[in-house]
Jmol script that loads the backbone (N, CA, C; Angstrom):
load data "model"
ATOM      1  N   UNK A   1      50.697  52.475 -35.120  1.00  0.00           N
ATOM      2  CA  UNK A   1      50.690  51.045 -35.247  1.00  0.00           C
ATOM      3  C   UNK A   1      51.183  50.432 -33.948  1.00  0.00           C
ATOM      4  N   UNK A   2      50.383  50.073 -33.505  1.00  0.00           N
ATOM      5  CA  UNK A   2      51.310  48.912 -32.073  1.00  0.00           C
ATOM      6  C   UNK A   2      51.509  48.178 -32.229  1.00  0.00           C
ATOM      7  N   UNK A   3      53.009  48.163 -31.282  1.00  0.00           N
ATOM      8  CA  UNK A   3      54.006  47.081 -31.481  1.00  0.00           C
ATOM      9  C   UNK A   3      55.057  47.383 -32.832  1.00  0.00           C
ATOM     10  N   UNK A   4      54.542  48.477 -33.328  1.00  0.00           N
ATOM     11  CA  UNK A   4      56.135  48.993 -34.612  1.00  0.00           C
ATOM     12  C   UNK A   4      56.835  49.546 -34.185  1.00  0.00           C
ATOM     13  N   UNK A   5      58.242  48.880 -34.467  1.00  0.00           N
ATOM     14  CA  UNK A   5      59.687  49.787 -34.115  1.00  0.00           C
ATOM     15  C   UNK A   5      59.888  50.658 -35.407  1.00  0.00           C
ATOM     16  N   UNK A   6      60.013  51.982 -35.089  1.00  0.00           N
ATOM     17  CA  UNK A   6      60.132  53.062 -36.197  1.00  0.00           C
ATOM     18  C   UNK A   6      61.565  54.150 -35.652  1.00  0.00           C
ATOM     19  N   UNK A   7      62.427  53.832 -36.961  1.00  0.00           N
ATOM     20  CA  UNK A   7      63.974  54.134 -37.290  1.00  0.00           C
ATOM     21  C   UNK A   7      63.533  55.610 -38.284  1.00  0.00           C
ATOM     22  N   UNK A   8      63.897  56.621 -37.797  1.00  0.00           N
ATOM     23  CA  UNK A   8      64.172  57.804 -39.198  1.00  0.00           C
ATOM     24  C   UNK A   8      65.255  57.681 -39.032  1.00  0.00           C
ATOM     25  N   UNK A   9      65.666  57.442 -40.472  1.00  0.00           N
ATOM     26  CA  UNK A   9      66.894  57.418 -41.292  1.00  0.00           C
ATOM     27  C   UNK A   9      66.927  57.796 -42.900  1.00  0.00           C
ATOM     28  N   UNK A  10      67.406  57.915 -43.450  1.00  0.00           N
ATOM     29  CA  UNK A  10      67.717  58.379 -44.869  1.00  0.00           C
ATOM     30  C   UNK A  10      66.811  59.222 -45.227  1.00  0.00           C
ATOM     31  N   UNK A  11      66.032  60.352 -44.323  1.00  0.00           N
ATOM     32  CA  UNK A  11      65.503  61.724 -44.937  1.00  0.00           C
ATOM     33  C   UNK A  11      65.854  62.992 -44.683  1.00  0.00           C
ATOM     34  N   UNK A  12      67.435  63.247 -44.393  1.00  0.00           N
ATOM     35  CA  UNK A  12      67.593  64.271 -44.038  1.00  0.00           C
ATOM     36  C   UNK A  12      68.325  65.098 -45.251  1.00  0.00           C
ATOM     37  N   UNK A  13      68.920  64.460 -46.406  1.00  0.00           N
ATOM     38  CA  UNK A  13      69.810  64.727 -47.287  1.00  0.00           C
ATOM     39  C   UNK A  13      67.985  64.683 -48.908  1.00  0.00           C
ATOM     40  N   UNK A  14      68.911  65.370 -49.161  1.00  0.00           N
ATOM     41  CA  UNK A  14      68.015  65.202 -51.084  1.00  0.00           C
ATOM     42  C   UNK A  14      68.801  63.832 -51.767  1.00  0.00           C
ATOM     43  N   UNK A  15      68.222  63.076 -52.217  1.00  0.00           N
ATOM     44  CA  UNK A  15      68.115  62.199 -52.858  1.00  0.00           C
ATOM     45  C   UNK A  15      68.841  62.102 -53.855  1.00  0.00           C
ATOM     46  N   UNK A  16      69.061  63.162 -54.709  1.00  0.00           N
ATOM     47  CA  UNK A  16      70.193  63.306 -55.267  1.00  0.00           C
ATOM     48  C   UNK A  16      71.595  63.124 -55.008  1.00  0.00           C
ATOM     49  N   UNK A  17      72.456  63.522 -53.717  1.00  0.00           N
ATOM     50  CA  UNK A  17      73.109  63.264 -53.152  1.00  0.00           C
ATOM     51  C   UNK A  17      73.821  61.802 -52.865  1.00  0.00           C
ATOM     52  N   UNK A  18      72.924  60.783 -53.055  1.00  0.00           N
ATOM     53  CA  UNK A  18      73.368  59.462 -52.900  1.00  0.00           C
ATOM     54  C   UNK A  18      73.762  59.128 -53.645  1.00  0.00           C
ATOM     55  N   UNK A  19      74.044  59.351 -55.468  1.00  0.00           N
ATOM     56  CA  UNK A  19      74.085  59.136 -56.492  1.00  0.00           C
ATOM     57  C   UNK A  19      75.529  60.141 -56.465  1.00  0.00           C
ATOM     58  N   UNK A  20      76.010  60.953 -55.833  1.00  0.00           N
ATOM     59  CA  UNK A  20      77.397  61.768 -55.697  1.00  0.00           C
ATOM     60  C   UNK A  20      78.332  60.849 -54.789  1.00  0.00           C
ATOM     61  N   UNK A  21      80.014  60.525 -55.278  1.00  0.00           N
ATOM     62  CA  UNK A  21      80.662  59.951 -54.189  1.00  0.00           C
ATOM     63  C   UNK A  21      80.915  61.154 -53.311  1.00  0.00           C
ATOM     64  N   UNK A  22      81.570  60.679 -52.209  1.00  0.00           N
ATOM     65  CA  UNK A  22      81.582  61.359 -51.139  1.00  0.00           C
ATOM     66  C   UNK A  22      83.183  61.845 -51.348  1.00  0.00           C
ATOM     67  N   UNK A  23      83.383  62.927 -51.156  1.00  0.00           N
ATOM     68  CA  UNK A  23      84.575  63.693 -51.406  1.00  0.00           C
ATOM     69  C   UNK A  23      85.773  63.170 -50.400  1.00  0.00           C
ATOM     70  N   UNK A  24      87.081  63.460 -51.312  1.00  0.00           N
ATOM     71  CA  UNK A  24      88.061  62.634 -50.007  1.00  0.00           C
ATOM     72  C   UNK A  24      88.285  61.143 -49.772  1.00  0.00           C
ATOM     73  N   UNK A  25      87.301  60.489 -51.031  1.00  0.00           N
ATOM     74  CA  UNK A  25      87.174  58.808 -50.390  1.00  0.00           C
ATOM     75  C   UNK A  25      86.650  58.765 -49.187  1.00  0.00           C
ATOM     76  N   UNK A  26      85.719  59.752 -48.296  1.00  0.00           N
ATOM     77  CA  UNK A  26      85.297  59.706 -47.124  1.00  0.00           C
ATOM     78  C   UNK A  26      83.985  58.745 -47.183  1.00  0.00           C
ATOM     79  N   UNK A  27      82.788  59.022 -46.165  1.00  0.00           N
ATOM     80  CA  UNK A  27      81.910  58.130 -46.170  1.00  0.00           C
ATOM     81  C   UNK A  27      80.622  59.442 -45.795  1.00  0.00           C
ATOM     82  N   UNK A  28      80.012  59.695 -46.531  1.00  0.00           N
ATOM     83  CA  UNK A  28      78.803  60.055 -46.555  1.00  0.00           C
ATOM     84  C   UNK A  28      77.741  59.931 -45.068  1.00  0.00           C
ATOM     85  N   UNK A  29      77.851  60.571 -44.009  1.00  0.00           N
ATOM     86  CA  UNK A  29      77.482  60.911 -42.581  1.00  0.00           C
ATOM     87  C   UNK A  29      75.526  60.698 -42.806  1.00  0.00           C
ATOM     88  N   UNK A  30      74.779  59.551 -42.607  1.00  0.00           N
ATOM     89  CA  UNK A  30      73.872  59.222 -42.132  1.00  0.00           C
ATOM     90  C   UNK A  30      72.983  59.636 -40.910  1.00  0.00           C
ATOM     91  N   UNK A  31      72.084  60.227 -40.632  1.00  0.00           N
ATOM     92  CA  UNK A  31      71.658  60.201 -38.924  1.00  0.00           C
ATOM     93  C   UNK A  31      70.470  59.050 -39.117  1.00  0.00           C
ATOM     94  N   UNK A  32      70.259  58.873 -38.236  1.00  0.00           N
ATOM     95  CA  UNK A  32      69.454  57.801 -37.372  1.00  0.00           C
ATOM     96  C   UNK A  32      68.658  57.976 -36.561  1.00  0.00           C
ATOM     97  N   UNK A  33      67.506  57.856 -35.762  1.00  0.00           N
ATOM     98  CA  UNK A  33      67.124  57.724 -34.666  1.00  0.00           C
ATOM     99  C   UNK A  33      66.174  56.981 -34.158  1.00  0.00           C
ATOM    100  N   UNK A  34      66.022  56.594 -33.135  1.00  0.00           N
ATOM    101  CA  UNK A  34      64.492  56.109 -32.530  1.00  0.00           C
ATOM    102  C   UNK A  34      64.291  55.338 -30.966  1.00  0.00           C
ATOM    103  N   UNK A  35      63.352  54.570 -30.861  1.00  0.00           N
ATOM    104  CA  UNK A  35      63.636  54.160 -29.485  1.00  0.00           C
ATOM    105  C   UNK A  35      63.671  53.068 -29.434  1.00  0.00           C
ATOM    106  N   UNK A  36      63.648  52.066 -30.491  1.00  0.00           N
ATOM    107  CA  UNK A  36      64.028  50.788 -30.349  1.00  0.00           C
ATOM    108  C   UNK A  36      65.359  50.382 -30.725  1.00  0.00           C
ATOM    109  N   UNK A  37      66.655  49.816 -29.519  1.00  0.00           N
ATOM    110  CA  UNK A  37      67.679  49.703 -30.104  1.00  0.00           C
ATOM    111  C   UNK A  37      68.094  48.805 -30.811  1.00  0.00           C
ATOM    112  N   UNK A  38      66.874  47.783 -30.835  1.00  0.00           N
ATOM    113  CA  UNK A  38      67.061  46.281 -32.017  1.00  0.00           C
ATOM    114  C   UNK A  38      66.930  46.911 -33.112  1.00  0.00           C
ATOM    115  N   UNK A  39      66.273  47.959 -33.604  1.00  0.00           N
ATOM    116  CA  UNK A  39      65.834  48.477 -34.971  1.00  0.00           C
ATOM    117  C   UNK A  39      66.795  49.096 -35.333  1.00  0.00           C
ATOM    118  N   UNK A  40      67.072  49.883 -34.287  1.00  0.00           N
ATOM    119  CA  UNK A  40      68.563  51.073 -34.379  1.00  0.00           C
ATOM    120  C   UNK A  40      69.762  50.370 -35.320  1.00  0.00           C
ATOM    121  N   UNK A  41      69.805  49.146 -34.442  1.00  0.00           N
ATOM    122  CA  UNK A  41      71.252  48.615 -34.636  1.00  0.00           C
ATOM    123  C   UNK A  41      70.967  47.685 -36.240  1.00  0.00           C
ATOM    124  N   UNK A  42      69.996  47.437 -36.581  1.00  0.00           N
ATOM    125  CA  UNK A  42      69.591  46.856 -38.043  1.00  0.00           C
ATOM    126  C   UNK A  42      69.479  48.124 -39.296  1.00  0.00           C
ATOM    127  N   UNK A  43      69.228  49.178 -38.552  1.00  0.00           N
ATOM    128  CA  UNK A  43      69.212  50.194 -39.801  1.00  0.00           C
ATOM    129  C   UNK A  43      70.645  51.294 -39.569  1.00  0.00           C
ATOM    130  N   UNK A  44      71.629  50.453 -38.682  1.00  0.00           N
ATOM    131  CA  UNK A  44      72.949  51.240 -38.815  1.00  0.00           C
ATOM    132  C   UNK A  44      73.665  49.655 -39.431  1.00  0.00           C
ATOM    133  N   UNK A  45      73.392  49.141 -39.652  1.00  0.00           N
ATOM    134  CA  UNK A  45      73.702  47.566 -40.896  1.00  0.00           C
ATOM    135  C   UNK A  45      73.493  48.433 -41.957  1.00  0.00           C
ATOM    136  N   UNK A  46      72.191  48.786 -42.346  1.00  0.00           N
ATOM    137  CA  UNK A  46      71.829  48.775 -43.538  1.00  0.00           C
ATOM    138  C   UNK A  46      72.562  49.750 -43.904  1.00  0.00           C
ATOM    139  N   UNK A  47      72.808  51.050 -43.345  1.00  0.00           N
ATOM    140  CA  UNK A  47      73.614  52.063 -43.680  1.00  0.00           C
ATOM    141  C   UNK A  47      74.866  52.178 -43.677  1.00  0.00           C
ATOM    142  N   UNK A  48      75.362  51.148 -43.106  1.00  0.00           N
ATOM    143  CA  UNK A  48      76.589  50.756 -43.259  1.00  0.00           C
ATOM    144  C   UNK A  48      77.232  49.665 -44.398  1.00  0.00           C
ATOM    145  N   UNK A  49      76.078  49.086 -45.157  1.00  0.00           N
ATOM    146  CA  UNK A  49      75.914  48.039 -45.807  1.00  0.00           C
ATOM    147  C   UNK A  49      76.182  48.952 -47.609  1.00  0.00           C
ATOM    148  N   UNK A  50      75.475  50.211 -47.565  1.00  0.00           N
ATOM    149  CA  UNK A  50      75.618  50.895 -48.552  1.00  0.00           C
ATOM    150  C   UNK A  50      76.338  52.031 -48.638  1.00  0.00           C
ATOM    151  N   UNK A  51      77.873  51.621 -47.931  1.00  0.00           N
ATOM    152  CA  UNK A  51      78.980  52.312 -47.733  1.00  0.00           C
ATOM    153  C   UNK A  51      78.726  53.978 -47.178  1.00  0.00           C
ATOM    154  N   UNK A  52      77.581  53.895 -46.105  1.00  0.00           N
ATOM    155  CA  UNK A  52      77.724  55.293 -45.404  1.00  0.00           C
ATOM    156  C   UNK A  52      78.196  55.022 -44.335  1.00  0.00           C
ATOM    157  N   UNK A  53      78.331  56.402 -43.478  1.00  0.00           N
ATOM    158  CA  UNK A  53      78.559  56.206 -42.102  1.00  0.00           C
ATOM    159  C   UNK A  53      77.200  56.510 -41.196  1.00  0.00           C
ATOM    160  N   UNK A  54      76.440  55.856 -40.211  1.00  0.00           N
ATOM    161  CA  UNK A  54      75.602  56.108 -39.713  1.00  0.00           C
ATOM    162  C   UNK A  54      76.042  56.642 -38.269  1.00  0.00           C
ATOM    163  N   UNK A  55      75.082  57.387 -37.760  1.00  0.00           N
ATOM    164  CA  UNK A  55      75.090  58.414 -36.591  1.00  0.00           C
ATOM    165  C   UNK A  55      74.322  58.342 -35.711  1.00  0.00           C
ATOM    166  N   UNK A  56      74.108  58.096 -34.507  1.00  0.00           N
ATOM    167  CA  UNK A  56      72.681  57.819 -33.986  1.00  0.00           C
ATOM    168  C   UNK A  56      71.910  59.328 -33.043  1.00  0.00           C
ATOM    169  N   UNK A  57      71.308  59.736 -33.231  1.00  0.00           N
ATOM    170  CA  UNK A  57      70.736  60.958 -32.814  1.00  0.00           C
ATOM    171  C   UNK A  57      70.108  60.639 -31.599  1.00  0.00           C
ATOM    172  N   UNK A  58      69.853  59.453 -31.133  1.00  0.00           N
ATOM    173  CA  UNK A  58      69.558  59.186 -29.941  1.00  0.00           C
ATOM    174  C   UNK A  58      67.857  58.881 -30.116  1.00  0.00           C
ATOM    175  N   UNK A  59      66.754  59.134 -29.280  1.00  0.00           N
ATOM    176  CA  UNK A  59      65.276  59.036 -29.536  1.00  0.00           C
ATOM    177  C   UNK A  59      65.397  60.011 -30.513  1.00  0.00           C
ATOM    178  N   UNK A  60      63.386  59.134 -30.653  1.00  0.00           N
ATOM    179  CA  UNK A  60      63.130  60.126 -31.950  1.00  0.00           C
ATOM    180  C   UNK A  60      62.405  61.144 -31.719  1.00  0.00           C
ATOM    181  N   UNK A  61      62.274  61.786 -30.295  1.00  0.00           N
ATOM    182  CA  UNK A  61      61.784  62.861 -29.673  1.00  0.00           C
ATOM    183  C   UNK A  61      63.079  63.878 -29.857  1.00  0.00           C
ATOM    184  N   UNK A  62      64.411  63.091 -29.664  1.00  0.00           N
ATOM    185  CA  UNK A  62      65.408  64.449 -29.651  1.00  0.00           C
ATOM    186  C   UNK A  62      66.134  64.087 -30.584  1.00  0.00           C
ATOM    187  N   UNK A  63      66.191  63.023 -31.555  1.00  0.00           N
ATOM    188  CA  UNK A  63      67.054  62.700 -32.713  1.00  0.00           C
ATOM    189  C   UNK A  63      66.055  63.508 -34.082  1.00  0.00           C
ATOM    190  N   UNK A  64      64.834  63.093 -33.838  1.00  0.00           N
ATOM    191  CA  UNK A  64      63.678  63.278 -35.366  1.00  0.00           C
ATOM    192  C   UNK A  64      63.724  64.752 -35.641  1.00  0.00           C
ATOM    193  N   UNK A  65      63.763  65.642 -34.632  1.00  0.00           N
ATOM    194  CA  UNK A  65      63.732  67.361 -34.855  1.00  0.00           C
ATOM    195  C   UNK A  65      65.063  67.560 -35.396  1.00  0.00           C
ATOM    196  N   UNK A  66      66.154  66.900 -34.883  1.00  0.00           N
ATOM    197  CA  UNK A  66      67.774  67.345 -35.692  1.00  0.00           C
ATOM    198  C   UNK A  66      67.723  67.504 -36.784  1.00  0.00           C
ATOM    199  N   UNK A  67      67.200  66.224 -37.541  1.00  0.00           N
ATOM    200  CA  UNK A  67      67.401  65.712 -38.501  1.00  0.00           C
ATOM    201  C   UNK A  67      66.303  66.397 -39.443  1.00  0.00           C
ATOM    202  N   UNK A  68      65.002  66.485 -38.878  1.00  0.00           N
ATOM    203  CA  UNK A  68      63.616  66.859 -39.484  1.00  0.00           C
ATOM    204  C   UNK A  68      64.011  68.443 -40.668  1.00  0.00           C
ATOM    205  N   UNK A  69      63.756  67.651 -42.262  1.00  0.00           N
ATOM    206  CA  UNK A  69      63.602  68.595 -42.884  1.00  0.00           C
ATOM    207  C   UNK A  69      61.775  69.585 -43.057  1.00  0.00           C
ATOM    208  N   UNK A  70      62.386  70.919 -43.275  1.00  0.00           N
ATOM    209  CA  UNK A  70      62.821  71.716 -43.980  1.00  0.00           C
ATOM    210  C   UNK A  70      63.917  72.276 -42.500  1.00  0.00           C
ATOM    211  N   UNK A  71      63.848  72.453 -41.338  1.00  0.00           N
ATOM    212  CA  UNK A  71      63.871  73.679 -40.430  1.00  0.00           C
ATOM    213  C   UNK A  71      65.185  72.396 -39.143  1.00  0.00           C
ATOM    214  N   UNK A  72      64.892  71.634 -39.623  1.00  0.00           N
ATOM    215  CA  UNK A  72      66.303  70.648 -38.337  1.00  0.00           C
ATOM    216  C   UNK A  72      67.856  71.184 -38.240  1.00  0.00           C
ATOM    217  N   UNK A  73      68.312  71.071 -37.697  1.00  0.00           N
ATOM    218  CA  UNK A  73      70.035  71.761 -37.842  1.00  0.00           C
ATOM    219  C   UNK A  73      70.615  71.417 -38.007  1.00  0.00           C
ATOM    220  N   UNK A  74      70.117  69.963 -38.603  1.00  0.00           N
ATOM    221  CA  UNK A  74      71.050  69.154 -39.371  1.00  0.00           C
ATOM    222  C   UNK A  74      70.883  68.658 -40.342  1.00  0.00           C
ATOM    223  N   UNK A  75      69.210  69.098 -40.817  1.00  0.00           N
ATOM    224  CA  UNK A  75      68.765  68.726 -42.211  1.00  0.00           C
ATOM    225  C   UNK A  75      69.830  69.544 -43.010  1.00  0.00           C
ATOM    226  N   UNK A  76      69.998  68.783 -44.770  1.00  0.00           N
ATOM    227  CA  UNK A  76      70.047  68.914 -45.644  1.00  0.00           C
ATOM    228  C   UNK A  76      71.634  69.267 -45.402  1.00  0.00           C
ATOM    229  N   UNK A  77      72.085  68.995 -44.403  1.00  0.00           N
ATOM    230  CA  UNK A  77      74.261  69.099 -43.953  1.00  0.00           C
ATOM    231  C   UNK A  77      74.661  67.890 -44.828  1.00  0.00           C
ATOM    232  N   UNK A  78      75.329  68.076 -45.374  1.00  0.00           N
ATOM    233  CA  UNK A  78      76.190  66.706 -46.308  1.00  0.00           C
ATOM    234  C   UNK A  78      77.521  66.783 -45.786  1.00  0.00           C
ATOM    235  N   UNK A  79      77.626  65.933 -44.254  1.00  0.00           N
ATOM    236  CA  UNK A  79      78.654  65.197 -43.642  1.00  0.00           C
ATOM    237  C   UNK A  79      79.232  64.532 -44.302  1.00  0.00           C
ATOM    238  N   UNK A  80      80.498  64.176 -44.203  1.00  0.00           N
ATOM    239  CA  UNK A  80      81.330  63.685 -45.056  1.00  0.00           C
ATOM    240  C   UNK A  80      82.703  62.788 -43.790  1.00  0.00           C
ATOM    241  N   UNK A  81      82.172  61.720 -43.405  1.00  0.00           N
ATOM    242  CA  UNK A  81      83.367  61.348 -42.347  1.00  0.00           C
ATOM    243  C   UNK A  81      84.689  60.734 -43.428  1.00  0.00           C
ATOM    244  N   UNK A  82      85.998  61.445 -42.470  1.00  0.00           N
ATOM    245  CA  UNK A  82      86.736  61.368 -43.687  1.00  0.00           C
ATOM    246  C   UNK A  82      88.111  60.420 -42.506  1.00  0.00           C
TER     247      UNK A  82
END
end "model"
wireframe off; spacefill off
backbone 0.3
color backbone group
């Protein structure tokens, strides 16, 4: 699409998980990424808005593979900032 700013965020965890509090009274560790930082900074609102902590992985050339389930090295980690 040209001209779309595109944020991956909230697919690195199972879905289930959001519906669990976060242990410790901590805050449930979010990643983020992409290359627009107007978008960035609106979808670390939103994730911050629904009491997580967001993370920014940087682009989504070197943030999207971290995060990228099944095989990322940071897919499916349930961070917990405490």
């Amino acid at each position: 699409m040209p001209g779309a700013r595109v944020v991956k965020a909230f697919s690195h965890l199972d879905a289930r998980v959001f519906a669990q509090q976060a242990p410790n009274e901590g805050q449930r560790v979010l990643f983020y990424s992409g290359d627009d930082a107007t978008a960035k900074e609106e979808v670390r609102k939103l994730i911050a808005a629904t009491g997580h902590f967001g993370l920014d992985l940087g682009p989504l050339d070197t943030g999207g593979p971290l995060a990228g389930l099944p095989f990322g090295p940071l897919a499916a980690n349930n961070f917990v900032r405490i």
